[in-house]
N, C-alpha and C positions, 0 to 999 in steps of 0.2 A: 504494500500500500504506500502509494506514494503522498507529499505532504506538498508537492507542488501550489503554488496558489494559481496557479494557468487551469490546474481542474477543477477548480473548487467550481459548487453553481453559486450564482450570487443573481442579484434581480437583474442588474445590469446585463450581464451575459447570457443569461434567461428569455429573456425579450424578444420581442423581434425586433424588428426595421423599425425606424420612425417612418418611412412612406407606409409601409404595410400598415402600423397599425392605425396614421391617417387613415387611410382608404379603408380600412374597419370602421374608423368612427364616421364616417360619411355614411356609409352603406345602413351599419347599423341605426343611424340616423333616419335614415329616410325609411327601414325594413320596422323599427320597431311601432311607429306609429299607424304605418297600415296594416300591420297585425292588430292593434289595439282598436282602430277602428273598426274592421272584419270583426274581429268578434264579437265588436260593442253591434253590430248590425245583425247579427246571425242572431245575438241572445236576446234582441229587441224586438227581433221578428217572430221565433218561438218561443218566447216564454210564456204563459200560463198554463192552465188544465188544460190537458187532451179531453175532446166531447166527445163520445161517441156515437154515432149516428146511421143512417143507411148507407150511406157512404164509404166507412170505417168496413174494413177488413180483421 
């Protein structure tokens, strides 16, 4: 076992790119809030009791 500090992991060397993680925060930018609204739509549109009726299977 070596006691080099070249292997050691630290945050810094951990990381990625700063382009990379740019171009995550953009992405994740624009992806998080059309998931949030998708499902703010999807649970606005089905939410209550299910009726059962002639219709119903």
């Amino acid at each position: 076992m070596t006691q080099d500090p070249s292997y050691t992991l630290t945050v810094h060397n951990a990381s990625s790119s700063e382009k990379s993680l740019e171009t995550m925060l953009i992405i994740a930018s624009i992806g998080v809030p059309l998931v949030v609204g998708y499902t703010t739509f999807v649970f606005w549109t089905f939410k209550g009791k299910v009726k059962m009726d002639e219709t119903s299977y």
